[in-house]
C-alpha positions in Angstrom: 20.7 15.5 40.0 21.4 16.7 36.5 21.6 14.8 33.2 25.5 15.6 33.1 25.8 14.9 36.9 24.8 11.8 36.3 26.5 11.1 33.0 29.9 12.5 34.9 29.4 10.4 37.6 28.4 6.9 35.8 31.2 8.0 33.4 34.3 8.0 36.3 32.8 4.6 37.4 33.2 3.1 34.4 36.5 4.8 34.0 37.2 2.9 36.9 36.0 -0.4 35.8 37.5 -0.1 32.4 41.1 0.8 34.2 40.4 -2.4 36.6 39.7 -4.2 33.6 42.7 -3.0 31.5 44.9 -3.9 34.2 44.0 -7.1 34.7 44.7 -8.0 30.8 47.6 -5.6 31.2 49.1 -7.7 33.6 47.9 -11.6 32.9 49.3 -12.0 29.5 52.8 -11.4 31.0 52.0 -13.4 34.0 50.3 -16.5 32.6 52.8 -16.2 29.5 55.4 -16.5 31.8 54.5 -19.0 34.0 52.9 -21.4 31.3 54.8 -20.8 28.6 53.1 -19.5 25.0 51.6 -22.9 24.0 50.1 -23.7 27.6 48.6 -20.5 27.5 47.0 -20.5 24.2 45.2 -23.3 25.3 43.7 -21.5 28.5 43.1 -18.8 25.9 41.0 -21.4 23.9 39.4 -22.8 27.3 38.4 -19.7 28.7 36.2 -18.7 25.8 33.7 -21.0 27.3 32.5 -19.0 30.3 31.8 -16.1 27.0 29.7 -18.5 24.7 27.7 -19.9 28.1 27.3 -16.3 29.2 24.9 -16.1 26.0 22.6 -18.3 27.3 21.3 -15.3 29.2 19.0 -14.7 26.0 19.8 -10.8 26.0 17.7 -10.9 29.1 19.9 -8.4 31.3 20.3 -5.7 29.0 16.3 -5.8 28.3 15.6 -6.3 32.0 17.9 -3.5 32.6 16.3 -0.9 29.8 12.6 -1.5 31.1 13.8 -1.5 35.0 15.2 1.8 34.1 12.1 3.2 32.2 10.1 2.2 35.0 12.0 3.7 37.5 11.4 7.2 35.7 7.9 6.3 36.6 8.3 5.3 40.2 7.1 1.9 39.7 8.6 -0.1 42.1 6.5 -3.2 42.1 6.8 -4.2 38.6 11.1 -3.5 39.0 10.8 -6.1 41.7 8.9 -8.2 39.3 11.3 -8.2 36.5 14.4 -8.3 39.3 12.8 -11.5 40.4 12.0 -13.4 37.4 14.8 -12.7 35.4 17.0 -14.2 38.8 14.8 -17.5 38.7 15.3 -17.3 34.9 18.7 -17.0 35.1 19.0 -20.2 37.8 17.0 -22.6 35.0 19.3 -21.7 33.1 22.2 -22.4 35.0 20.9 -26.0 35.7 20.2 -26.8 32.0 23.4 -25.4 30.5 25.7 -27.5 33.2 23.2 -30.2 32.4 24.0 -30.0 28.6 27.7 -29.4 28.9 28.1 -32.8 31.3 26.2 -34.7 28.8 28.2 -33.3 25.9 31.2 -33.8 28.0 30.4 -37.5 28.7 29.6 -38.1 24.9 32.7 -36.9 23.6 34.7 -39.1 26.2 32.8 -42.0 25.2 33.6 -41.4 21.6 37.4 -41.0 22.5 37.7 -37.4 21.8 41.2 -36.1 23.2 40.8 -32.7 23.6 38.0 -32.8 25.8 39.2 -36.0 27.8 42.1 -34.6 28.7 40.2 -31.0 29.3 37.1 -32.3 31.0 37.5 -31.5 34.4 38.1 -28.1 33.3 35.5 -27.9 31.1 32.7 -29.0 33.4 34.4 -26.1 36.5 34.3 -23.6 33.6 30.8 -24.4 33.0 29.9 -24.0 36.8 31.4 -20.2 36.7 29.9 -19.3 33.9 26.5 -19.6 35.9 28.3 -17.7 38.4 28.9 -15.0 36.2 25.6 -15.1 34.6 23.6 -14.5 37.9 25.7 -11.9 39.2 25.2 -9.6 36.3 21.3 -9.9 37.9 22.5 -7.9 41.1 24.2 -4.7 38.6 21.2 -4.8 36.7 19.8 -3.8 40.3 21.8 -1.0 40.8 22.0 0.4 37.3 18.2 0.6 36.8 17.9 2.4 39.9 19.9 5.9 39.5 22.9 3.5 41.5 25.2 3.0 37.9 28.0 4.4 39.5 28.1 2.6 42.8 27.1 -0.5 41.8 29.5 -0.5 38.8 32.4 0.4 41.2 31.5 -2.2 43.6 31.7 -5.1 40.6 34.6 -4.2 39.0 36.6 -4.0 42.3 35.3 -7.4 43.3 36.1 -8.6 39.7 39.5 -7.0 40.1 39.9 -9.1 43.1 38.8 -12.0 41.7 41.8 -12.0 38.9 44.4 -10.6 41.0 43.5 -13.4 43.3 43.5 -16.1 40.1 47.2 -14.4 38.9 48.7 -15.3 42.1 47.4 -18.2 42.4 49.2 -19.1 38.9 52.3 -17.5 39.7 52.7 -19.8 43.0 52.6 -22.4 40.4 49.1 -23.2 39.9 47.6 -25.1 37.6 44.2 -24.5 35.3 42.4 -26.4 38.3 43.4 -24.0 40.8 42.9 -21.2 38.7 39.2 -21.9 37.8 38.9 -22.8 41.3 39.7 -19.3 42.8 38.0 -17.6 40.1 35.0 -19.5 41.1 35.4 -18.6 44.9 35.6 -15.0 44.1 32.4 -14.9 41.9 30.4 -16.7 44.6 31.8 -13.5 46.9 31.2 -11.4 44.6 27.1 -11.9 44.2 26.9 -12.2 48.0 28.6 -8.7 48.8 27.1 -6.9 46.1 23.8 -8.5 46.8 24.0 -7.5 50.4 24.9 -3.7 49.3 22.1 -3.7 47.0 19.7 -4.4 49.8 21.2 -1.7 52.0 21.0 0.8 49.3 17.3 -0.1 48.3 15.5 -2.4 50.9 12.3 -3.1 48.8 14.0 -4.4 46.0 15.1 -8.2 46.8 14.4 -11.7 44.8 10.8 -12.5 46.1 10.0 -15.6 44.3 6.5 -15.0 45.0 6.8 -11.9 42.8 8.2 -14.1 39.6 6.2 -13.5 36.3 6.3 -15.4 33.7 4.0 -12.5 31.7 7.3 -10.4 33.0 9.7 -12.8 31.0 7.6 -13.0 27.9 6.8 -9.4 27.4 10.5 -9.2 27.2 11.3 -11.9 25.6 11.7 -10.1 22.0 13.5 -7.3 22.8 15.6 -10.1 25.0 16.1 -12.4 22.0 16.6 -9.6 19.6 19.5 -7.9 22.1 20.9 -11.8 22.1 22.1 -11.2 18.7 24.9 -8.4 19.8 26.5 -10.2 22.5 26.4 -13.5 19.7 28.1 -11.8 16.9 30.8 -9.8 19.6 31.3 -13.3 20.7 31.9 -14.5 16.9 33.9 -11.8 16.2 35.8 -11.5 19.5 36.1 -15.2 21.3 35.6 -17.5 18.5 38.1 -15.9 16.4 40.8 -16.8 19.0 39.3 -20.2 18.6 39.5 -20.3 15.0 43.0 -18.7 14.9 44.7 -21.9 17.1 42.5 -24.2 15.3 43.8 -23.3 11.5 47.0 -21.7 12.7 48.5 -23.0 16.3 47.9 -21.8 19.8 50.8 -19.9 19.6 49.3 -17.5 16.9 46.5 -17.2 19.4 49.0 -16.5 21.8 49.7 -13.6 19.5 46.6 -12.4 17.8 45.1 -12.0 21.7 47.1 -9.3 22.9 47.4 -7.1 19.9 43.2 -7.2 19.8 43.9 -6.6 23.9 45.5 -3.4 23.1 43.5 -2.3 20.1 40.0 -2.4 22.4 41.4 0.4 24.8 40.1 2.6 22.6 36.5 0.9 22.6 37.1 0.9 26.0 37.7 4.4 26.6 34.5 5.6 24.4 32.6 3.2 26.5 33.1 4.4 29.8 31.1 8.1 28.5 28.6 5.6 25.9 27.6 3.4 28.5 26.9 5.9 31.3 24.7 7.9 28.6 22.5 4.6 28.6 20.1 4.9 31.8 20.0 8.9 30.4 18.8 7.8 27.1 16.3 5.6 28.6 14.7 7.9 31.0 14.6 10.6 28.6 12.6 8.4 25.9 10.3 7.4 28.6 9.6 11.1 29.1 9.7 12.1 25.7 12.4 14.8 26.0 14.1 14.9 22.1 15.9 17.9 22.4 17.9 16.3 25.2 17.9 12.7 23.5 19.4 14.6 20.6 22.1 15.8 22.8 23.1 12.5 23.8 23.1 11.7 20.0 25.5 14.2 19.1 28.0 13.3 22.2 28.0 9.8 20.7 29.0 10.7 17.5 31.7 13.0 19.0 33.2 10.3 20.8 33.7 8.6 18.0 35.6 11.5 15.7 37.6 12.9 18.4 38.5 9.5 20.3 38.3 6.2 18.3 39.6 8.0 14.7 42.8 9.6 16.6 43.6 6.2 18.9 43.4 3.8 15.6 45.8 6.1 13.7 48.5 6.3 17.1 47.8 2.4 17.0 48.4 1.7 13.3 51.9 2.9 13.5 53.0 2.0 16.9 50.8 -1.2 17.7 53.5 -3.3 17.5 56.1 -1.6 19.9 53.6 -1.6 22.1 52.7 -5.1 22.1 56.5 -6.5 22.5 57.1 -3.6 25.1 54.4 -4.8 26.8 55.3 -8.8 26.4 58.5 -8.0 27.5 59.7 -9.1 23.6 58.2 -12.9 24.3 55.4 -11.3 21.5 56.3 -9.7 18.5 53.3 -8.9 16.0 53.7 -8.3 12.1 53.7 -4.4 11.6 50.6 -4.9 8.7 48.6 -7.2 10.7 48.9 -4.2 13.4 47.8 -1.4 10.8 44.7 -3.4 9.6 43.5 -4.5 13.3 43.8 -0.8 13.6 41.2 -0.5 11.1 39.0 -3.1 12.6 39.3 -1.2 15.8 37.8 2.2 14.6 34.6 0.2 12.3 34.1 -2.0 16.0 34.0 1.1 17.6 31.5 3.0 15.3 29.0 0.2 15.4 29.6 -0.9 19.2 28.5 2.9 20.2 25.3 2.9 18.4 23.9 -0.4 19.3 24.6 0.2 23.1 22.3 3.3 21.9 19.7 1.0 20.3 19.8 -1.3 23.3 19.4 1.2 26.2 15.7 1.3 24.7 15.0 -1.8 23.7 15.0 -0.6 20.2 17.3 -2.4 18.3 15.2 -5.1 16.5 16.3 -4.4 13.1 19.8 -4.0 13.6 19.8 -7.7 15.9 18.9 -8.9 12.1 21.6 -7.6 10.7 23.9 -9.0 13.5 22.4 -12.2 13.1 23.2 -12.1 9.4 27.0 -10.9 10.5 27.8 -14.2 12.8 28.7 -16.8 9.9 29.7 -14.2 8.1 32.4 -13.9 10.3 33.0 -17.4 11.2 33.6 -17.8 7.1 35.7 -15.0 6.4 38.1 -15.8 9.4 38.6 -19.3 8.8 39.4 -18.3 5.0 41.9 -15.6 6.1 43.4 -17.7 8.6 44.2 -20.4 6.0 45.2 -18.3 3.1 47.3 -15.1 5.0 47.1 -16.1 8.4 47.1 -13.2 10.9 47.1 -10.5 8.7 44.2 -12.8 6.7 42.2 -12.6 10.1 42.7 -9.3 10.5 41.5 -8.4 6.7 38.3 -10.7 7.2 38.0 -8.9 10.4 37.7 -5.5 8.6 34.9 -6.6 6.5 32.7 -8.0 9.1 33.1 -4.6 11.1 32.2 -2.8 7.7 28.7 -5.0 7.4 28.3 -4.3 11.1 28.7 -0.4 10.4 26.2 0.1 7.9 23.6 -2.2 9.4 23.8 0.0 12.8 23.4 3.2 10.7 20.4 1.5 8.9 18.8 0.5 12.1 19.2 4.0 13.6 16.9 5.6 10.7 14.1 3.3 12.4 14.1 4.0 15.6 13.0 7.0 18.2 16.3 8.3 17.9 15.3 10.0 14.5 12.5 12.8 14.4 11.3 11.6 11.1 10.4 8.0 12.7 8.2 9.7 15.3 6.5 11.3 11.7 6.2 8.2 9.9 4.9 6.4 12.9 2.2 9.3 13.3 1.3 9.0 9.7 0.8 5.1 9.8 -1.6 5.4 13.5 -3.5 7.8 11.6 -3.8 5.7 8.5 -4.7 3.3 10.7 -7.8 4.8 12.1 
């Protein structure tokens, strides 16, 4: 199958998942907004950024398992896939022990020390905790299927269980449900969802299964850079993305949460859209690095940076002036965003965008080290500039700090791109320095 076979066909899958996705948050802000009312809901907003900062625990490991199953897989080497499948899975299970380990403990300590949030939250806490694992091993079983020239029916098969598992969770809620039952169901359909897709995965490709006797630990730390470096994305996204909603009903209220979340809902539709072509070019830019194809690497270059002038520039303008229509259409008028703080999350969308295209570049082979420092550097950063716009403007402050974070992020991505394989002048310098060498 060709290159733009492939890229089509990944590309309606995650069309697919990214229309699953967008109708799940399409329809839960109304539902749970509804049925909790604005201030109940900010606080399962608040809550639910858990499972996001526990998901990090995975140390960047899935995306570099994922980059070097693929590579190998150009090469027909199906031993050392099963190798990495295998000990990033009993990896991934440590870690699920020691993080629910950690948050009990931190759990028990602040109820000792009379802390009322989390006393009146910790039953919550310690369930959201136990799906984070969840969620944290199933990405092991996509990771399966995307390394393995299955992106598009393994990405299909996730989302649609994922879709399950929140239509599921919203009626749950609207039968008057509480954050207990809630958890609870979303729980029950991520245990389904690793077993199903599990069980497909071993249909599709019978020699690749978790065979402990296979486990590595040479596996693990031969990824372990590119693992930790990747880490640093998914930290700073989670800065930038969950703790702002955080910091936002911390220094303002929950109901600002309750406002600030949809409006940066709506805004990522755009990210979305560019990522359904941008992530499906991943596996492609892998295996052609692995065989050394540049002209075709520069191809998928160029269609990157077209997605990003013909798509994300166009959407951020249309969002800019009619953001917030669409928000209090969409809320049914129980949200109502400030016009300006609209326009300048605009602006944030289209610099999030830019950078967000070119690391999932960077990442797809395991090349991203310089720009993970930069990322690194761009997670206070963040945290500062948001809590100082949230005091002094509020929204629109947030939305301000948010713009020059995603300006930082920008030019550290085009500064990492100069140093990798993706430009021809690298492979010179490189060349030059071997030969110095010798």
């Amino acid at each position: 199958m060709t290159i733009v076979a492939n890229i089509f066909r990944s590309s309606v899958a995650n069309a697919i998942g990214i229309g699953i996705s967008a109708f799940v948050q399409l329809v839960s802000v109304p539902v749970l907004a509804s049925a909790w009312g604005p201030e109940v809901y900010g606080t399962w907003l608040m809550l639910t950024t858990i499972p996001t900062y526990l998901a990090l625990t995975d140390l960047g490991f899935v995306q570099a398992a994922t980059s070097d199953m693929t590579m190998k897989s150009a090469k027909g080497e199906k031993q050392a896939i099963v190798q990495i499948f295998s000990s990033v899975f009993a990896l991934f299970v440590a870690f699920a022990v020691i993080v629910n380990v950690v948050v009990a403990a931190a759990v028990r300590i602040a109820v000792l020390a009379d802390v009322g949030w989390v006393t009146d939250y910790q039953l919550y806490l310690h369930m959201l905790a136990f799906y984070s694992s969840l969620t944290l091993l199933s990405r092991v079983n996509l990771a399966g299927f995307r390394a393995n020239g299955m992106y598009a029916a393994g990405t299909v098969s996730y989302d649609t269980l994922v879709l399950c598992e929140g239509l599921l969770t919203l009626l749950v809620v609207t039968l008057h449900g509480g954050f207990a039952a809630a958890i609870s169901t979303m729980i029950v359909g991520r245990l389904l969802n690793m077993l199903l897709l599990y069980a497909l995965l071993r249909r599709r490709l019978p020699w690749l299964s978790y065979d402990m006797e296979a486990v590595s630990w040479a596996e693990l730390k031969r990824l372990f850079k590119p693992a930790v470096g990747g880490m640093a994305i998914p930290v700073s996204l989670s800065f930038t993305l969950q703790g702002t909603v955080v910091l936002v009903g911390a220094v303002i209220s929950p109901a600002a949460a309750a406002i600030f979340t949809p409006v940066r809902t709506i805004s990522r539709i755009a990210i979305q859209l560019v990522g359904i072509v941008n992530r499906a070019t991943m596996p492609e830019i892998a295996h052609t690095l692995a065989k050394g194809d540049r002209r075709k690497i520069s191809q998928l270059v160029l269609l990157n940076c077209a997605l990003a002038v013909f798509v994300l520039v166009p959407a951020g303008i249309v969002f800019g002036f009619f953001g917030d229509r669409i928000v209090s259409a969409w809320t049914r008028g129980i949200i109502q965003p400030d016009r300006i703080f609209v326009a300048a999350m605009a602006v944030s969308m289209v610099l999030h965008g830019g950078w967000y295209l070119v690391s999932n570049m960077l990442l797809a082979t395991n090349s991203h080290g310089d720009f993970s420092k930069i990322m690194i550097l761009s997670a206070p950063l963040t945290v500062v500039l948001v809590y100082i716009g949230a005091s002094i403007g509020e929204l629109t402050g947030v939305a301000l700090a948010t713009i020059a974070c995603e300006a930082f992020c920008v030019a550290g991505a085009l500064f990492a791109l100069r140093r990798t394989p993706f430009n021809p002048a690298y492979e010179r310098m490189a060349s030059k320095k071997d030969n110095l060498g010798r």
